[in-house]
N, C-alpha and C positions, 0 to 999 in steps of 0.2 A: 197875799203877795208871795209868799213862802208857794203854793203851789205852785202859780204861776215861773218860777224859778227852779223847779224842778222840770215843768215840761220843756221850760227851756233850754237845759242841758241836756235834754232828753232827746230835743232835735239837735241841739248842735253832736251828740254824740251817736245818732242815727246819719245825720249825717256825713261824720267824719268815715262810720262802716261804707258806706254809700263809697267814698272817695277810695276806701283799701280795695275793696272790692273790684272798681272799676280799673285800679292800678297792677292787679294782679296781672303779669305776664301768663301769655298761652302756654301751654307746656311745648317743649320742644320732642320734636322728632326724634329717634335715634338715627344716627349717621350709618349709613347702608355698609357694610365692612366689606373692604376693597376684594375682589374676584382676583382669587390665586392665579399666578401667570404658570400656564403649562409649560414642564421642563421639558427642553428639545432633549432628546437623545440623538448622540452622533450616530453618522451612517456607520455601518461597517466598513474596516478599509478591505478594499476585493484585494484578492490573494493572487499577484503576478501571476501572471503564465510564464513556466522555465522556459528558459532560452538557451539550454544546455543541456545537453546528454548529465545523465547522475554520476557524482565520483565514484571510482572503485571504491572505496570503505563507506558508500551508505549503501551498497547494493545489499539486499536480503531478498534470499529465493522463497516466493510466496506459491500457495498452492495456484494462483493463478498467473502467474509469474516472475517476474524478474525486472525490477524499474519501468523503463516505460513500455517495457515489452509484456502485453495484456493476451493468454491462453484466447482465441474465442475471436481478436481485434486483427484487423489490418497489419502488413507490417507497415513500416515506417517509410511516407513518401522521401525521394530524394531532397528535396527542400526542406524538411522537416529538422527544425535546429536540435531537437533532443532527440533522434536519433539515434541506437545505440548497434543497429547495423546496417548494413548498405549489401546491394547486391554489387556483385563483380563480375562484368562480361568476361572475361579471363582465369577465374578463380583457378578452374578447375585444369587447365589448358596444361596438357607434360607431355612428353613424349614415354615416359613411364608406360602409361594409361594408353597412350595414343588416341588422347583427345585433343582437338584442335582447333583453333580459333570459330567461332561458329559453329561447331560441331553440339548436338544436342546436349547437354549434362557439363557444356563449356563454362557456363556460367554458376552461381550460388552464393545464396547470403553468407555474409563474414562478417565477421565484430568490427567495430571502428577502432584505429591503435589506440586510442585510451585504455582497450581492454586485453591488452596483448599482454600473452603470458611468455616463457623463456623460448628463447631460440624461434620466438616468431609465433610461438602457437596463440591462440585464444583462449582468454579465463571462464569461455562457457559458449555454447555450441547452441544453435536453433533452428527450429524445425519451423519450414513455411509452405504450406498446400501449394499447390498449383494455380488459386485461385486469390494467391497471396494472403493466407490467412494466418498469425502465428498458430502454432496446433504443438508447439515443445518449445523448452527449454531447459539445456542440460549441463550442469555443473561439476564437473571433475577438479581434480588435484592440481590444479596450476596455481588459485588464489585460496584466502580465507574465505569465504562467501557462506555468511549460517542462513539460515532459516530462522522464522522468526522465534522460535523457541533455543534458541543458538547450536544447533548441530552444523556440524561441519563434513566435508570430507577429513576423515581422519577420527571422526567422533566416534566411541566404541556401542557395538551395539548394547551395553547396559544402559550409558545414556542415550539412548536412540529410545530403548522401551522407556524411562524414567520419562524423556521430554514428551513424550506420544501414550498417553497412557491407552489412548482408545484405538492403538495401529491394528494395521492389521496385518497377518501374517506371521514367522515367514512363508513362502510359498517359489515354488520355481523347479525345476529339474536340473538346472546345471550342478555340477557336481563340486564348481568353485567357487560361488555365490549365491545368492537367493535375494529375493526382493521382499521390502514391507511395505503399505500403501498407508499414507493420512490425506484424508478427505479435508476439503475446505472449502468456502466462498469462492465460487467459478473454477473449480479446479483441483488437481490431487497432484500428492507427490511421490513419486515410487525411488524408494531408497534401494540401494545397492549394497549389500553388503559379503563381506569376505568371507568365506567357510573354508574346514578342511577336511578334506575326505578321506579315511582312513584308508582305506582301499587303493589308493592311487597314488603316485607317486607326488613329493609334495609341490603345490605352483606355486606358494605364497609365501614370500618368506615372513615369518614367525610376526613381527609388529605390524601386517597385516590382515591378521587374519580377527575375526569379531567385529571388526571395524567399517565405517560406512567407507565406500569406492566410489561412489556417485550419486549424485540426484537429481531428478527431474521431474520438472511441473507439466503436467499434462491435462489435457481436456479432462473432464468427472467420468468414472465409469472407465475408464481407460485400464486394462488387465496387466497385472503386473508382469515386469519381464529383468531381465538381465542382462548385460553388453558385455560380460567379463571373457575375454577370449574369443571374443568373435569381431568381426569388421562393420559391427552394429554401431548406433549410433545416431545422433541429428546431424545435418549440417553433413559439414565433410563433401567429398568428392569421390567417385568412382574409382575404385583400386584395379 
């Protein structure tokens, strides 16, 4: 009897495995981890187009020009909002000169009055081909107007060599100025500046002399020169 009573806890305990076994859950999957959402990047916001000639105090004379005036470019059609000259059928028209209305050399580009210096002049003078292409730009003593390295008309020629370490020059035969050249992206600048000549009687007076007189952005390659005493020049009209 006693064995019989062992094999019987034997199945009822075979058994009960029987039952864990069969109760045992599947294993579970792992849950698939959620797909990152790509971050949008904003567009760029586009950068207006001016609808305005540039102010006097952001203008800076570049070796390729002077605001929206581009050495090499078009000049500026008459509908053109930023504009910073116009031609004038009349400009040139005096009885001075004895030129006349329609008369050939009647006409010439001139600064818009935003840019008018004293007693009517303009703060910088420009040079347009024939085929309408600007080919100068020239800034005398009417306004402050630097370069992008800050020289000025009035600036002396120490800081002229300091800001331009690589100039070149000077160079010229006039006997009251001479010119130095800085090469740059589309373009050069040829400074003007004030000498005195021993030998001759004096033209400058004294806090002009050393000092820059003018400058102008000109095509590359362009030979240096001088306007000091002569009726040279961009722009302007026939004397």
């Amino acid at each position: 009897m006693r064995t019989r009573r062992v094999s019987a806890l034997s199945a009822v305990t075979a058994a009960g495995l029987l039952l864990l076994v069969g109760c045992t859950p599947e294993p579970v999957e792992p849950a698939a981890s959620p797909t990152p959402t790509p971050t949008l990047e904003a567009a760029p916001t586009p950068t207006p187009e001016p609808t305005e000639p540039p102010a006097r105090a952001d203008l800076v004379l570049r070796p390729d020009g002077l605001g929206t005036l581009v050495i090499g470019e078009p000049a500026p059609a008459p509908d053109d909002p930023t504009a910073m000259i116009v031609f004038d059928d009349d400009l040139c028209v005096s009885d001075i000169s004895g030129v006349g209305p329609g008369d050939p050399g009647a006409g010439a580009w001139d600064a818009i009055p935003l840019y008018a210096g004293p007693e009517g002049g303009r703060i910088f003078a420009v040079g347009v081909s024939d085929a309408g292409i600007v080919d100068g730009v020239q800034v005398y003593g009417l306004d402050d107007i630097p370069t992008d390295e800050g020289i000025r008309v009035g600036s002396t020629v120490a800081e002229l060599l300091a800001a331009y370490p690589d100039i070149a020059g000077p160079s010229g035969d006039s006997s009251i100025s001479q010119s130095y050249l800085v090469d740059g992206p589309g373009g050069r600048i040829v400074f003007e500046v004030a000498i005195e000549d021993p030998d001759i009687a004096p033209y400058w007076e004294p806090e002009f002399i050393d000092t820059v007189l003018g400058m102008t952005a000109v095509p590359s390659g362009t030979p240096g020169f001088t306007i000091a005493g002569s009726d040279g020049g961009l722009g302007g009209c026939p004397v």
